[in-house]
VOPA-388597 format. One record per residue: chain; residue number from 0; residue in three letters; x, z, y of N, C-alpha, C, O in turn. Coordinates in steps of 0.02 Angstrom, whole numbers, m for minus. Layout:
<pts>
   c     k     r       nX       nZ       nY      caX      caZ      caY       cX       cZ       cY       oX       oZ       oY
   A   NUM   ALA        X        Z        Y        X        Z        Y        X        Z        Y        X        Z        Y
...
</pts>
This chain:
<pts>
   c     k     r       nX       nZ       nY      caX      caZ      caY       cX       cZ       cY       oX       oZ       oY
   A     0   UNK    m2483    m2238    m1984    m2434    m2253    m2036    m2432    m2198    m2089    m2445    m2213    m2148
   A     1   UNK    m2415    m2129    m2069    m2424    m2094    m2132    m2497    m2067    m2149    m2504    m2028    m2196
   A     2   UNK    m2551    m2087    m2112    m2628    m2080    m2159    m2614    m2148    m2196    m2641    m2137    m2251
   A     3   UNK    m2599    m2185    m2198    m2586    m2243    m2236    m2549    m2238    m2328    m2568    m2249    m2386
   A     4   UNK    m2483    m2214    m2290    m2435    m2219    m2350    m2489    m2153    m2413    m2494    m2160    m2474
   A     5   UNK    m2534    m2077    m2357    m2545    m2039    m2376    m2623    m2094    m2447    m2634    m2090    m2508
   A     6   UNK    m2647    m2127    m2403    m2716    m2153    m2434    m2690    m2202    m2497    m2718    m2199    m2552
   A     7   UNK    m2637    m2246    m2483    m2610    m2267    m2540    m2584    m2253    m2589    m2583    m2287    m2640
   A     8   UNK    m2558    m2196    m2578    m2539    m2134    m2629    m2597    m2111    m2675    m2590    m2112    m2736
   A     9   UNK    m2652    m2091    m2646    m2697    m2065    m2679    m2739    m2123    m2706    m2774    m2109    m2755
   A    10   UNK    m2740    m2189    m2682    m2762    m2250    m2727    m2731    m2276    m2780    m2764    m2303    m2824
   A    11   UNK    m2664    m2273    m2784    m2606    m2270    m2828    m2632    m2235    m2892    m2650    m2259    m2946
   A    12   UNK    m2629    m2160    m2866    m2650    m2088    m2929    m2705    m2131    m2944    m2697    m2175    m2987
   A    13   UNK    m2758    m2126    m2915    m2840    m2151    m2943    m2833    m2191    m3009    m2848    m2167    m3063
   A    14   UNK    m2810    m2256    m3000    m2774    m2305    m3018    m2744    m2311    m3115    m2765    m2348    m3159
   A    15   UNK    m2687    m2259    m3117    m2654    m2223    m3146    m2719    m2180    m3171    m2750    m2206    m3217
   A    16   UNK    m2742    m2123    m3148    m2791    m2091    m3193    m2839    m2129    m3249    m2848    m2126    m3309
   A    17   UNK    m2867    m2165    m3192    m2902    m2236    m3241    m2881    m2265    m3302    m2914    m2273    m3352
   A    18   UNK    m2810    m2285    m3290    m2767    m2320    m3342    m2762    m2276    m3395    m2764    m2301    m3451
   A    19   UNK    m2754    m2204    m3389    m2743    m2141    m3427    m2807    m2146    m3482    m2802    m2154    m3543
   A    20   UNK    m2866    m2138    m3442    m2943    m2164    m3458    m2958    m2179    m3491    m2986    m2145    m3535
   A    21   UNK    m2947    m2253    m3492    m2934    m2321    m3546    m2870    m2329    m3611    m2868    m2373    m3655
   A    22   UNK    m2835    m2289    m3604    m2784    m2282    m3652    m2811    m2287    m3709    m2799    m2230    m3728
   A    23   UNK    m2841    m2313    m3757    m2841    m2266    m3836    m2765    m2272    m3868    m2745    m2216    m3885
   A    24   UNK    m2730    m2311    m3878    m2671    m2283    m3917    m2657    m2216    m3889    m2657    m2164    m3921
   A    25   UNK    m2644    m2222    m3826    m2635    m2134    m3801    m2662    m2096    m3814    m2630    m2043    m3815
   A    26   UNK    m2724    m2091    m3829    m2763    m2053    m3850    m2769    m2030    m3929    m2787    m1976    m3953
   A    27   UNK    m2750    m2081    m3955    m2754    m2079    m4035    m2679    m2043    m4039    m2670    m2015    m4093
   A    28   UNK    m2638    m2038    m4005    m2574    m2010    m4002    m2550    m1942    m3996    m2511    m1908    m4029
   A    29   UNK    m2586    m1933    m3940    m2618    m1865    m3895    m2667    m1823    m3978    m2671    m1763    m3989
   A    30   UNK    m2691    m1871    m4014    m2744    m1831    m4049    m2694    m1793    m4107    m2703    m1738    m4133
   A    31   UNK    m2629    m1846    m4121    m2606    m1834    m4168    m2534    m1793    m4150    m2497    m1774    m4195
   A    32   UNK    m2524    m1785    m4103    m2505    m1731    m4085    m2524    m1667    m4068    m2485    m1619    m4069
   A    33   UNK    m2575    m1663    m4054    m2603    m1611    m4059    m2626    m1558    m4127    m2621    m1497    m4132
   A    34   UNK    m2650    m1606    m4173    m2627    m1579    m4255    m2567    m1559    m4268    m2570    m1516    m4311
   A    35   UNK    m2515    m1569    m4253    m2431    m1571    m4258    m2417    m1497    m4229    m2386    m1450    m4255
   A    36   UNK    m2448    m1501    m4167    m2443    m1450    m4147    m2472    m1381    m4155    m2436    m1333    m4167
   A    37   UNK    m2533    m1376    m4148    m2589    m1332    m4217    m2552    m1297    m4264    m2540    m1237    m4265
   A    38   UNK    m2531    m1348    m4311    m2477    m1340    m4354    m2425    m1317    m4332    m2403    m1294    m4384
   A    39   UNK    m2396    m1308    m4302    m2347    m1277    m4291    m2323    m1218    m4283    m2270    m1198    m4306
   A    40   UNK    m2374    m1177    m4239    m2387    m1131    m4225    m2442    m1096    m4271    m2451    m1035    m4270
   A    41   UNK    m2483    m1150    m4320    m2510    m1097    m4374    m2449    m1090    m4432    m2461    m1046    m4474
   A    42   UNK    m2391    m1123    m4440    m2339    m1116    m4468    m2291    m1053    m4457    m2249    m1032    m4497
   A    43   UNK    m2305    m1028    m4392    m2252     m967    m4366    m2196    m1010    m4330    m2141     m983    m4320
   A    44   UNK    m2205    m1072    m4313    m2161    m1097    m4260    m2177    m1111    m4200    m2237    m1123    m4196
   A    45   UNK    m2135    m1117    m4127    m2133    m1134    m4081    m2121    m1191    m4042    m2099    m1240    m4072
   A    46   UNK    m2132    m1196    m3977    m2131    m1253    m3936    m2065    m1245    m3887    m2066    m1202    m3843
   A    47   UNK    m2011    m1285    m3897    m1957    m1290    m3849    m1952    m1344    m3800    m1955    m1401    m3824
   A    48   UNK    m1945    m1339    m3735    m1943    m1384    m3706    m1917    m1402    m3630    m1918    m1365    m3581
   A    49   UNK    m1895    m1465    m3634    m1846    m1483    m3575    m1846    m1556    m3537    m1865    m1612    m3555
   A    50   UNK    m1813    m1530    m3473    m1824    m1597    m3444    m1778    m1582    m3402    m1749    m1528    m3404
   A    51   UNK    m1762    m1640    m3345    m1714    m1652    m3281    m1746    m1647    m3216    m1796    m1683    m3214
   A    52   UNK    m1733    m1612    m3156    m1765    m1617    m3100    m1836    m1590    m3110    m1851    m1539    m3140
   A    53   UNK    m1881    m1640    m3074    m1954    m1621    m3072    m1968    m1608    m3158    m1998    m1557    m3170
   A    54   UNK    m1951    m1643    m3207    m1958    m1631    m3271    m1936    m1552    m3283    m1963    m1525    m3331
   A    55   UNK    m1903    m1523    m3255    m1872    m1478    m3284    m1926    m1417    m3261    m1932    m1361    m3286
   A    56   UNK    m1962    m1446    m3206    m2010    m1396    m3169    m2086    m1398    m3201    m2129    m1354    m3205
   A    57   UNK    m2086    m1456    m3220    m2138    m1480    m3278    m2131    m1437    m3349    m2178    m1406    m3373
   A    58   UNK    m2076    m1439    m3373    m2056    m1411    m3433    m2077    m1341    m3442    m2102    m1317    m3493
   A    59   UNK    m2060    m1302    m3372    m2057    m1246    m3366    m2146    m1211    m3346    m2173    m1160    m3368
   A    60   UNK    m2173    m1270    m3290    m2267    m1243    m3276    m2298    m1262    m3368    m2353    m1253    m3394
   A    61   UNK    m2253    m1280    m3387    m2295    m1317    m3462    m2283    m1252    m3491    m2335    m1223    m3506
   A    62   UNK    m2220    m1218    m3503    m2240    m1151    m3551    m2238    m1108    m3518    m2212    m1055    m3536
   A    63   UNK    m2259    m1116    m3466    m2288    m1033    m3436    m2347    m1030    m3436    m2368     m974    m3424
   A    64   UNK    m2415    m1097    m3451    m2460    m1113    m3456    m2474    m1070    m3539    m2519    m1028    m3545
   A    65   UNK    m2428    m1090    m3597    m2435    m1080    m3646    m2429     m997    m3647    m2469     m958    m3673
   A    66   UNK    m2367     m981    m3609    m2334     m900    m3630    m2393     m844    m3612    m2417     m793    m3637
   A    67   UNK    m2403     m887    m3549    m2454     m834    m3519    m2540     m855    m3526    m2580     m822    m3559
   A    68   UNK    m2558     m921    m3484    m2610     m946    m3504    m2622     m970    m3441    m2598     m958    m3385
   A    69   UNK    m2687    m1025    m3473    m2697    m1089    m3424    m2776    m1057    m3398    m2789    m1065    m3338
   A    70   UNK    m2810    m1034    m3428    m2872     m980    m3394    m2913     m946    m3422    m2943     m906    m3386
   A    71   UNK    m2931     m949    m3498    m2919     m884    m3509    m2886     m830    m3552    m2849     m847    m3598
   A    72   UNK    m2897     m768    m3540    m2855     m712    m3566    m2858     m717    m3618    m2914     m703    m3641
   A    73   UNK    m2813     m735    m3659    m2808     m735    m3741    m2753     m720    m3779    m2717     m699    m3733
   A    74   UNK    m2716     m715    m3834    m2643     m700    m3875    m2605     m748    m3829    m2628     m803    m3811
   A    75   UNK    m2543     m722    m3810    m2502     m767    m3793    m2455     m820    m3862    m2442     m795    m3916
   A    76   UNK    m2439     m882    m3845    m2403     m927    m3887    m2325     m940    m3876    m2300     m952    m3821
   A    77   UNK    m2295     m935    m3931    m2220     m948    m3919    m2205    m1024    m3887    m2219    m1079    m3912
   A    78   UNK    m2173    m1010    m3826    m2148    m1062    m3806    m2088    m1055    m3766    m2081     m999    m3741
   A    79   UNK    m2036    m1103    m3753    m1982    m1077    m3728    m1932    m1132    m3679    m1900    m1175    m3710
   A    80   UNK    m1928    m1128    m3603    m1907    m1180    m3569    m1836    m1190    m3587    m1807    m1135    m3591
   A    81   UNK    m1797    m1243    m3599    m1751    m1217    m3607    m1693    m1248    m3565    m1639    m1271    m3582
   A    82   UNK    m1726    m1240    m3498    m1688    m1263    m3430    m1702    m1211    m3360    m1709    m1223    m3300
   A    83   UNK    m1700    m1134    m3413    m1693    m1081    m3344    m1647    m1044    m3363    m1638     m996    m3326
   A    84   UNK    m1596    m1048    m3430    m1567     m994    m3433    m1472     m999    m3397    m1428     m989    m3439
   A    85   UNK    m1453    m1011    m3333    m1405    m1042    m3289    m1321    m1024    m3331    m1267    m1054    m3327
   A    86   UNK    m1338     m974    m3361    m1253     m964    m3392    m1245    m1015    m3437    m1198    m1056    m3438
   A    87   UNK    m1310    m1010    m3489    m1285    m1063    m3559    m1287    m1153    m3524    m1245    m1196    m3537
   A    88   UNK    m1349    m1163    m3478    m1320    m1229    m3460    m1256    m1225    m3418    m1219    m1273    m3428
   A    89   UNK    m1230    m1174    m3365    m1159    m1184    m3356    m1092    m1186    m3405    m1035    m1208    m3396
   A    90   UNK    m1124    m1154    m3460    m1059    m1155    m3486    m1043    m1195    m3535     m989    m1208    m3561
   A    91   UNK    m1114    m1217    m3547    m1119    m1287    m3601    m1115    m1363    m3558    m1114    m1420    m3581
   A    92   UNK    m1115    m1339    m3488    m1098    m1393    m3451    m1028    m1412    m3444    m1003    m1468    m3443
   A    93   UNK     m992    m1339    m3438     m912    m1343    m3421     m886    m1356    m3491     m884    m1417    m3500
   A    94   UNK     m868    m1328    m3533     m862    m1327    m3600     m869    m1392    m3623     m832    m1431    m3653
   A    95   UNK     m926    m1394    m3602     m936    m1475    m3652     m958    m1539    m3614     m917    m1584    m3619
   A    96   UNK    m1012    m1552    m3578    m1032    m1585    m3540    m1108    m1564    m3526    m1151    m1531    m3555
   A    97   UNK    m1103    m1601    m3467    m1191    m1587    m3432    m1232    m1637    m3504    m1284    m1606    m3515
   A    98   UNK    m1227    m1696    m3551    m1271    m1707    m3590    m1277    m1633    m3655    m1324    m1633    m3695
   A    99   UNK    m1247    m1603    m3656    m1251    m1553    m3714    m1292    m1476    m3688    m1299    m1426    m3723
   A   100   UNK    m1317    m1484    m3613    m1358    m1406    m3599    m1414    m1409    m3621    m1448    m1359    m3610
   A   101   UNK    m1441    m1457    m3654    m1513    m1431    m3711    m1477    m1431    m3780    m1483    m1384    m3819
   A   102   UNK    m1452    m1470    m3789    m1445    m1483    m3858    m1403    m1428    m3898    m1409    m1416    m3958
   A   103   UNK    m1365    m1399    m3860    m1339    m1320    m3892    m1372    m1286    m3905    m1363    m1247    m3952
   A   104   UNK    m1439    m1291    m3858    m1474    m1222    m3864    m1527    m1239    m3926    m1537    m1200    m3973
   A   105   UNK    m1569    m1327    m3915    m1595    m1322    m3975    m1557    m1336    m4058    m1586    m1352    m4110
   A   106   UNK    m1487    m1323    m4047    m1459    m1308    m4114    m1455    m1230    m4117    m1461    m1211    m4175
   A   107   UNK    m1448    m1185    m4076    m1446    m1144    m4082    m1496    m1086    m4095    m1484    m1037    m4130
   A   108   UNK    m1555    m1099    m4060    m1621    m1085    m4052    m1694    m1094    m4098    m1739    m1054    m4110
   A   109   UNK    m1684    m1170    m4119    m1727    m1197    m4144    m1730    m1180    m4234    m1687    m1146    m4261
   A   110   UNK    m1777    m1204    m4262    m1779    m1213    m4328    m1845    m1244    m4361    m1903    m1238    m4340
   A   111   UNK    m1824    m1276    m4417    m1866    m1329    m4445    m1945    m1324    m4426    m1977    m1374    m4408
   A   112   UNK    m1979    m1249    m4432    m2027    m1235    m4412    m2041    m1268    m4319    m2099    m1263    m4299
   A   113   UNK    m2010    m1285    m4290    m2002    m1292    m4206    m2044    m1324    m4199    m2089    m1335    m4240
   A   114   UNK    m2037    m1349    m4138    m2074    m1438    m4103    m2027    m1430    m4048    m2018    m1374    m4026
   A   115   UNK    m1992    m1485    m4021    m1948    m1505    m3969    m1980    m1545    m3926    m1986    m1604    m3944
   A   116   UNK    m2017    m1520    m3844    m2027    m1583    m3830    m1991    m1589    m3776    m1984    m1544    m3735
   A   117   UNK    m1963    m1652    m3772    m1901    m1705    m3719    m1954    m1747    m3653    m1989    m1796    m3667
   A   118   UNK    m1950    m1724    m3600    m1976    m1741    m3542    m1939    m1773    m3496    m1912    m1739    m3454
   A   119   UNK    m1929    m1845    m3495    m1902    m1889    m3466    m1927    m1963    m3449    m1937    m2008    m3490
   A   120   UNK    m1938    m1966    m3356    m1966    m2007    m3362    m1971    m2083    m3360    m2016    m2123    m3344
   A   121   UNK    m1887    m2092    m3389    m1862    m2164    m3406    m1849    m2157    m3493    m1851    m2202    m3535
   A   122   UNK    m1839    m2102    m3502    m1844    m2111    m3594    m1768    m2131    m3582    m1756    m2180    m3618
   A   123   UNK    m1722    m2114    m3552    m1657    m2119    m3562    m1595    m2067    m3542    m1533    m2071    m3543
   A   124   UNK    m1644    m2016    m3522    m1599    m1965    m3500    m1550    m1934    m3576    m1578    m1915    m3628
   A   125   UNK    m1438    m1938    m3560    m1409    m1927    m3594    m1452    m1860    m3618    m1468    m1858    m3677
   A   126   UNK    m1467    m1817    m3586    m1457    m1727    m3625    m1530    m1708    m3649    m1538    m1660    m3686
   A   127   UNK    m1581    m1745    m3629    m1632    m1764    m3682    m1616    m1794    m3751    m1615    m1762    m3804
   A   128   UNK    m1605    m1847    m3744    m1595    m1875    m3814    m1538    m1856    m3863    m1535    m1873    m3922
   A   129   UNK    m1488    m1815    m3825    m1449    m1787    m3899    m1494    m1728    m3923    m1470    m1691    m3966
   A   130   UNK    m1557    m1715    m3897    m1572    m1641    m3909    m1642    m1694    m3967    m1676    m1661    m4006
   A   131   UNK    m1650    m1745    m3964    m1692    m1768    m4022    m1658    m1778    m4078    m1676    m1771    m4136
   A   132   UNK    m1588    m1801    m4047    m1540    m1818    m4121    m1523    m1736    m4154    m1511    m1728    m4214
   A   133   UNK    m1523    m1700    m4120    m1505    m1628    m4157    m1574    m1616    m4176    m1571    m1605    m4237
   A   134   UNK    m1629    m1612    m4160    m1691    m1602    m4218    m1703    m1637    m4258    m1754    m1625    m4290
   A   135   UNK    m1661    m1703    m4275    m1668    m1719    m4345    m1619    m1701    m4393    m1623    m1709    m4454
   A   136   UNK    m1570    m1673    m4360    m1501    m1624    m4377    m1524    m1564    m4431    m1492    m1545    m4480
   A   137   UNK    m1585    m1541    m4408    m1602    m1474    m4409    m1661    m1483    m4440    m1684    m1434    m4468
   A   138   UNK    m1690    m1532    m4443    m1761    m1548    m4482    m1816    m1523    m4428    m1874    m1515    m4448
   A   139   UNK    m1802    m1511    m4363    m1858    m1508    m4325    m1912    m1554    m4292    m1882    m1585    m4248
   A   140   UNK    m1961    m1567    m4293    m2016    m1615    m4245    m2022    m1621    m4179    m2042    m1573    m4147
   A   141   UNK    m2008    m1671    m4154    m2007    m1688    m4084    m2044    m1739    m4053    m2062    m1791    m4081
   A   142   UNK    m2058    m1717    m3977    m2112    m1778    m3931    m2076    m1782    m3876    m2049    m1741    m3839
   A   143   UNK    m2081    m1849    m3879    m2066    m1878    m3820    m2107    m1897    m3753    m2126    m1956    m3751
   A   144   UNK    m2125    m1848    m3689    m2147    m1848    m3655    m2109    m1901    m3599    m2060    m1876    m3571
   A   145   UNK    m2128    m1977    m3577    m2089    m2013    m3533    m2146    m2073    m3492    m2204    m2061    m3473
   A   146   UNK    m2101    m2149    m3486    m2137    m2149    m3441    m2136    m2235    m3442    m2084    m2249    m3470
   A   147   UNK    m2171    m2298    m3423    m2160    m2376    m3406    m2160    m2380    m3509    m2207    m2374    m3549
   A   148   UNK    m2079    m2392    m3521    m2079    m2420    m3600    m2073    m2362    m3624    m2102    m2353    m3677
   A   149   UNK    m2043    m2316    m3601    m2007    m2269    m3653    m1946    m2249    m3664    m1927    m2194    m3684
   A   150   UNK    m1901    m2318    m3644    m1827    m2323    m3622    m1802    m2320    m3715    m1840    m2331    m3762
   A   151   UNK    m1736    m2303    m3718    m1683    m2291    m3747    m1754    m2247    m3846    m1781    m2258    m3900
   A   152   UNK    m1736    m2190    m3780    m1803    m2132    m3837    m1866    m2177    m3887    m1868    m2175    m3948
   A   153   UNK    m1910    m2211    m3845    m1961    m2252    m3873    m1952    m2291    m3912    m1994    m2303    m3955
   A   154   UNK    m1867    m2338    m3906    m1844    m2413    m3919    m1820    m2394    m4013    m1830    m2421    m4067
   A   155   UNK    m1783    m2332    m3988    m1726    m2305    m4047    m1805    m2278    m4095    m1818    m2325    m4132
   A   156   UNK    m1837    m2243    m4102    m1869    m2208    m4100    m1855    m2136    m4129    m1870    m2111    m4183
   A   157   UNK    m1830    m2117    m4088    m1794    m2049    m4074    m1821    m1985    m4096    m1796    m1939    m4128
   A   158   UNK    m1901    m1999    m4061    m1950    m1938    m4085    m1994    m1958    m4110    m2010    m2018    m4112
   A   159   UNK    m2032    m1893    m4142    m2080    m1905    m4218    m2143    m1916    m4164    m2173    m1957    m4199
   A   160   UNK    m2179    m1911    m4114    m2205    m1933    m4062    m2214    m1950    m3997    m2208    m1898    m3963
   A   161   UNK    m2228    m2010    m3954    m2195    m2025    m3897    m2273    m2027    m3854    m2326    m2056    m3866
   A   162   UNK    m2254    m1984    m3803    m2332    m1994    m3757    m2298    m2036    m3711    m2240    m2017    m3699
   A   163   UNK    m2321    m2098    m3675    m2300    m2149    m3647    m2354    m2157    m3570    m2405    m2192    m3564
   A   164   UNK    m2319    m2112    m3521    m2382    m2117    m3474    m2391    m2166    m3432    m2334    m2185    m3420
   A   165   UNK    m2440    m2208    m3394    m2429    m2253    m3357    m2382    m2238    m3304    m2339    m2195    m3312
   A   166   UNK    m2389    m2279    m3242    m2344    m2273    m3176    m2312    m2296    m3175    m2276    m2305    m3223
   A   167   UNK    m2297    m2336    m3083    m2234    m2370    m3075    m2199    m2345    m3039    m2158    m2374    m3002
   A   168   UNK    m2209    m2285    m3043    m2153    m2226    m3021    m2145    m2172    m3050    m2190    m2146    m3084
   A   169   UNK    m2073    m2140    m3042    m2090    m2064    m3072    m2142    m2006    m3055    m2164    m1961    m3091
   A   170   UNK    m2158    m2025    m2975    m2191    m1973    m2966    m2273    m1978    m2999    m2301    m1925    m3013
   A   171   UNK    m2316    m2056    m3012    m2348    m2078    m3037    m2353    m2030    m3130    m2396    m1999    m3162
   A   172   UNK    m2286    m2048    m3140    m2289    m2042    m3211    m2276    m1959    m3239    m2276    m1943    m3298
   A   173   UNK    m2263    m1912    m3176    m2266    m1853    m3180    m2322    m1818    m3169    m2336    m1763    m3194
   A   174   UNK    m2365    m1859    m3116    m2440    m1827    m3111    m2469    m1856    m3206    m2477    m1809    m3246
   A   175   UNK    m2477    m1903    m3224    m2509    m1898    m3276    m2469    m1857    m3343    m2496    m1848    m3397
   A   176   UNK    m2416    m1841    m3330    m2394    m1796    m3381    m2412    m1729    m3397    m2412    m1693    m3447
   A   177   UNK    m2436    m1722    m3302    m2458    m1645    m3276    m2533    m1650    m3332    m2550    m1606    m3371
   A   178   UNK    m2566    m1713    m3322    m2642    m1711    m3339    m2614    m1698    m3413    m2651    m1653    m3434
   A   179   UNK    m2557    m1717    m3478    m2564    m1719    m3544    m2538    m1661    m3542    m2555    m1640    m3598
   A   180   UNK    m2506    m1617    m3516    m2493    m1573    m3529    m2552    m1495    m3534    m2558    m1454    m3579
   A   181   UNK    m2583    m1499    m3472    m2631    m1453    m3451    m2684    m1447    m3516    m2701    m1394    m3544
   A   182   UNK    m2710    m1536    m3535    m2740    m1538    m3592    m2728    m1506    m3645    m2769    m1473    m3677
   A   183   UNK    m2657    m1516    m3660    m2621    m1485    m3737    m2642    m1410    m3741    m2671    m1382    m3788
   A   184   UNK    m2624    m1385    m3687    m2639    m1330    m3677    m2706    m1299    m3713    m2714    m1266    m3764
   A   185   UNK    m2756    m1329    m3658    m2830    m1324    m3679    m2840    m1327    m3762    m2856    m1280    m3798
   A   186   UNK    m2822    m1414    m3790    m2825    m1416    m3849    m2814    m1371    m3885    m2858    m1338    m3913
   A   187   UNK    m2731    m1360    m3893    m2717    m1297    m3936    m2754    m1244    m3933    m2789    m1226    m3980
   A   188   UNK    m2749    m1212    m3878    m2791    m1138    m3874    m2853    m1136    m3916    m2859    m1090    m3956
   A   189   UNK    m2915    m1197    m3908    m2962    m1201    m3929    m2947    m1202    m4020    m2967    m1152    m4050
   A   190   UNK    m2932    m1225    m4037    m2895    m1258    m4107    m2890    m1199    m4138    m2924    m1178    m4184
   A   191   UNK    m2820    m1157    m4095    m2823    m1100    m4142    m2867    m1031    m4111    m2883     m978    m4137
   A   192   UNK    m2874    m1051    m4064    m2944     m990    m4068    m3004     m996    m4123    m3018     m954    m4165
   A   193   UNK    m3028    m1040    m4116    m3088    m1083    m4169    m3074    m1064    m4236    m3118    m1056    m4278
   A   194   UNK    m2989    m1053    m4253    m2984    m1050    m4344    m2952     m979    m4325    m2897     m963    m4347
   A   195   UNK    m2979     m951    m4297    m2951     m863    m4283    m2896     m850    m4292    m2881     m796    m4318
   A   196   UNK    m2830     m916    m4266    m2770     m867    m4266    m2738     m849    m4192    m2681     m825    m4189
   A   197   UNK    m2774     m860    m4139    m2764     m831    m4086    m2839     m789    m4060    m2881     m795    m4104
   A   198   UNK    m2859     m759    m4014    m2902     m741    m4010    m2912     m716    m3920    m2873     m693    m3879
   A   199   UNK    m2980     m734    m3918    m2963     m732    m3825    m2990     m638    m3811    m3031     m605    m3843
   A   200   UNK    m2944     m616    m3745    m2966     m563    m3746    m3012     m518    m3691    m3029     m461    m3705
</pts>
C-alpha cells in the first residue's frame, strides 16, 4: 500500500513535469518575465516575495537561491522574503489583520523600481492579493506565482504576470513552481552576467 501511494506519487510528478514540457504559453510567459525581471535589477530594483505555508517556504528557498546563489559563486542579488520577519507579521496581524502581514511591508518596503512576487496556490489567498493591489498603489510590478485557474488573482487580473502551474494538487503545483523558480534563478544570473552587471567569482 504505501510503495503504491509512493509510485503514484512519482507518476503523478512525471505527468505534471511533462505538462510543464508542453506548455508554450508558459513558456512564452516565463520568457517574458524574465525580461521584467533583468530589468529590474538592471534598474537598481529588487525582488519581494511571499507566500502562505509551504509557499512561504518556497518564497523564502527562492531568495536565498537569489541572495546567496543557486551554484555558482557570483555578486549576490537583492531579494527579500517577506514572511520571516515574526514582529512585523505579528503586529500587522494584531493591529490590523492576518490579510495585511505582506501588504504593510510591501507598502512600506517596496518602490516603483520593485517586482512583487505573490505565491499562492489557489490564486486566492486574502494577504497575497492585497499585496498586488498595493503594487499598483505604488506603481510596482508584480507575478503571480499559483496554480489549476489562477483563482480570484488570474480572474481579476491582479498581476502584471501570472505563471499558472499545472496540478491537481497543491503539492503537484508546488513541485513545478520549485522547477520555475530554480530556472528564474539560472535565467537571471546568466542575463546579467552576460551584459556584465553581475559577475561570477
Amino acid at each position: 500500500m504505501i510503495q503504491k501511494i509512493l509510485k503514484d506519487a512519482i507518476t503523478e510528478a512525471q505527468q505534471n513535469v511533462t505538462q510543464i514540457g508542453n506548455d508554450t504559453k508558459l513558456h512564452e510567459t516565463f520568457e517574458q518575465m524574465i525580461k521584467m525581471i533583468v530589468q529590474c535589477y538592471k534598474n537598481g530594483g529588487g525582488l519581494f516575495v511571499a507566500g502562505n505555508g509551504g509557499s512561504a517556504a518556497d518564497a523564502q528557498h527562492f531568495v536565498a537561491e537569489l541572495v546567496v546563489k543557486l551554484s555558482k559563486d557570483r555578486d549576490p542579488l537583492k531579494a527579500i522574503a517577506l514572511t520571516v520577519d515574526t514582529s512585523i507579521i505579528t503586529a500587522a496581524g494584531n493591529d490590523y489583520s492576518y490579510d495585511h502581514i505582506f501588504s504593510r511591508q510591501v507598502e512600506a518596503l517596496m518602490t516603483p523600481k520593485d517586482i512583487f512576487i505573490g505565491i499562492t496556490t489557489s490564486g486566492n489567498s486574502p494577504n497575497i492579493l492585497k499585496c498586488f493591489e498595493m503594487c499598483k498603489k505604488i506603481g510596482a510590478k508584480s507575478i503571480l506565482f499559483s496554480g489549476k485557474d489562477g483563482g480570484i488573482a488570474a480572474k481579476e487580473k491582479m498581476a502584471d504576470i501570472n505563471i499558472i502551474a499545472p496540478g491537481g494538487n497543491t503539492a503537484r503545483i508546488q513541485e513545478a513552481h520549485a522547477i520555475v523558480y530554480h530556472t528564474i534563478c539560472w535565467c537571471i544570473e546568466k542575463n546579467l552576467v552576460d551584459d556584465g552587471f553581475i559577475k561570477y567569482r
